[in-house]
C-alpha positions as MATLAB code, in Angstrom:
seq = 'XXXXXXXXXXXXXXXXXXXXXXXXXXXXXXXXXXXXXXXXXXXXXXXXXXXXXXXXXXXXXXXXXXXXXXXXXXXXXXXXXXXXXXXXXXXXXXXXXXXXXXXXXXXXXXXXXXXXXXXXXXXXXXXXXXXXXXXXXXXXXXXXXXXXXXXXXXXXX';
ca = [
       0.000    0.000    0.000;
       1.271    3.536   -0.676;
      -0.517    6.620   -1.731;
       0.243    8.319   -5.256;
       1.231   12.309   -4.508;
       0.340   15.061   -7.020;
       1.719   18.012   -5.961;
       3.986   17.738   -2.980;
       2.364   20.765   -1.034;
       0.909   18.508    1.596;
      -2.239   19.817    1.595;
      -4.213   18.321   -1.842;
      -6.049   14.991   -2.593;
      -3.654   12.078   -2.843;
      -4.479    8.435   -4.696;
      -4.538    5.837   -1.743;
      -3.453    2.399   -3.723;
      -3.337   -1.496   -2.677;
      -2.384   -3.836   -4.252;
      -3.716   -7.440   -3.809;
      -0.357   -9.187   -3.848;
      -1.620  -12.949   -5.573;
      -3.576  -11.638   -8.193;
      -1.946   -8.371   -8.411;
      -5.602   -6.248   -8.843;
      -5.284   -2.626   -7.746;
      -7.788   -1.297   -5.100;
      -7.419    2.421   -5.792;
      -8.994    5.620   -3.605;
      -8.730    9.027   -3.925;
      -8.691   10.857   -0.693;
      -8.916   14.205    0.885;
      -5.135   14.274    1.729;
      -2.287   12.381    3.044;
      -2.863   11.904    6.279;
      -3.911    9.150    8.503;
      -7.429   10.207    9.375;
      -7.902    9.979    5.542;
      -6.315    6.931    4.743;
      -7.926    5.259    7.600;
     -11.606    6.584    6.555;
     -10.749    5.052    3.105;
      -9.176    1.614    4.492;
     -12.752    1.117    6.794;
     -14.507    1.051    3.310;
     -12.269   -1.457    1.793;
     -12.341   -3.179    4.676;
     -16.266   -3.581    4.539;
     -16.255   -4.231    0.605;
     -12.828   -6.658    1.014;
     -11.479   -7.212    4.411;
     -12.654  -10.691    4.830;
     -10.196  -11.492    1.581;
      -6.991   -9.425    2.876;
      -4.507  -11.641    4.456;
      -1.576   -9.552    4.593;
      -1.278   -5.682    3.873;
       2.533   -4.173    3.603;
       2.490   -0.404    3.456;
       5.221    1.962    2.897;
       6.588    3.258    5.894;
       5.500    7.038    6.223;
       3.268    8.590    8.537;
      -0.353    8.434    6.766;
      -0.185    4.650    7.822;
       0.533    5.161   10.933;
      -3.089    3.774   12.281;
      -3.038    0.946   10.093;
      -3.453   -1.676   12.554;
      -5.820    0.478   14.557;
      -8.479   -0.054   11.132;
      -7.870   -3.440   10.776;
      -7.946   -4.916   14.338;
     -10.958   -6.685   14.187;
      -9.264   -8.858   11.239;
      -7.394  -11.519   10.802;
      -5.155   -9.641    8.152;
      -1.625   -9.014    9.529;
       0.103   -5.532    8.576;
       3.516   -4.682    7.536;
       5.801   -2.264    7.136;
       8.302   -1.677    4.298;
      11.953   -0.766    5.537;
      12.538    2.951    5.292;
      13.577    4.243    1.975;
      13.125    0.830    0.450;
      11.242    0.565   -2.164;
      11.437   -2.740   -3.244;
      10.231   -4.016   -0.276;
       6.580   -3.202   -2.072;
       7.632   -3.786   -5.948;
       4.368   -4.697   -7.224;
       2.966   -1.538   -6.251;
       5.945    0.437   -7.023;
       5.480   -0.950  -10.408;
       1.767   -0.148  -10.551;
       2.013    3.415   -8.925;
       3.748    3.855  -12.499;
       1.067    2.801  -14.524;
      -1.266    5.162  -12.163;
       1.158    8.086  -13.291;
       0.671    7.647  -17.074;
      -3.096    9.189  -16.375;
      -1.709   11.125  -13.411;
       1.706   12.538  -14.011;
       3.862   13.931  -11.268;
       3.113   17.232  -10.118;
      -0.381   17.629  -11.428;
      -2.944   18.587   -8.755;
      -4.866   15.886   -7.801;
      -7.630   18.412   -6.519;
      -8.939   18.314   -9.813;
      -9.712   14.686  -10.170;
     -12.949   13.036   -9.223;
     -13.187    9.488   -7.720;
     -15.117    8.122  -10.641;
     -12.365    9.278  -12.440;
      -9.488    7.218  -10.385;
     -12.119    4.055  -10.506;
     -11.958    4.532  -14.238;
      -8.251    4.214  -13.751;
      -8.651    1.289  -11.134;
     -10.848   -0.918  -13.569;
      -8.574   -0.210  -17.121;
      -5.136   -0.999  -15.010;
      -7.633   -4.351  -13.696;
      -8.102   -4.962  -16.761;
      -5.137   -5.707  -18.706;
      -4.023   -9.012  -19.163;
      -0.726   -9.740  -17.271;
       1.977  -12.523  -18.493;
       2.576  -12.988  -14.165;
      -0.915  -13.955  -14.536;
      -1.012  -16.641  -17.835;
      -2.521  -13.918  -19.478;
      -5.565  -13.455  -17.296;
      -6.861  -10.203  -16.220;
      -6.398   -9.269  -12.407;
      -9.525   -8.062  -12.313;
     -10.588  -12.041  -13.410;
      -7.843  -13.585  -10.838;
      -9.455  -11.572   -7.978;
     -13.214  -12.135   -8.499;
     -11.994  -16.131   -8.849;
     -10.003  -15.713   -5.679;
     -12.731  -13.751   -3.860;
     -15.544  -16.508   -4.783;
     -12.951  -19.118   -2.917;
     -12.294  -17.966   -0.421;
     -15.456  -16.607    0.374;
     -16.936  -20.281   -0.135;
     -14.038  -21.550    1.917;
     -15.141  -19.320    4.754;
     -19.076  -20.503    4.548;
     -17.990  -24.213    4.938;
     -16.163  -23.411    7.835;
     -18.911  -21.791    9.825;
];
């Protein structure tokens, strides 16, 4: 997890983005700013929409996460936390917070931008066939994982 800046003034709308590490689809959020009241409001939605799917969650290691495990502590999902000025640590979303950039390039305001407009983003960047994947869309791989494990969890209660 890691939030796309576009200007660095601190104070606009930031793009909040997870990636789900197996089938590498992109959950994507704009938010007010880039703090952690925001990213936690937007987290509690995914959480609702997702939670019972997200096993792990490694975030980059600046402040706006800093009440990550405060929004997920009612889960079983553990959270990490990428090693300071190491990005590699999170390479799949290092690699998609590219793709993000070719419809929102650095140092464009983000203010601008609409969240219909970033889920247009989400779903076209879910959508593109991957050779990680055998060619499958993530947006395919994460509705087929989501159906499993959400059967797995029915025969367990």
């Amino acid at each position: 997890m890691d939030t796309v800046v576009g200007k660095r003034n601190g104070r606009e709308s930031v793009i909040l983005s997870l990636i789900e590490r197996k089938t590498r689809c992109q959950l994507l959020r704009l938010i007010d700013g880039r703090d952690s009241d925001s990213v936690e409001f937007a987290l509690r939605e995914i959480k609702l929409e997702w939670g019972d799917c997200l096993r792990t969650i490694t975030a980059d290691n600046g402040p706006e996460f800093s009440t990550l495990n405060k929004a997920f502590e009612d889960t079983d999902t553990d959270i990490f936390y990428a090693h300071s000025y190491t990005s590699c640590d999170r390479g799949s979303n290092e690699a998609h917070n590219c793709m993000i950039r070719r419809d929102y390039p650095k140092g464009e305001s983000l203010d601008d931008v609409s969240p219909s407009q970033v889920l247009a983003t989400q779903d076209r960047l879910n959508g593109l066939p991957r050779r990680k994947l055998d060619y499958r869309s993530p947006q395919e791989c994460f509705e087929t994982e989501v159906c499993r494990t959400r059967r797995s969890a029915q025969h367990v209660s």
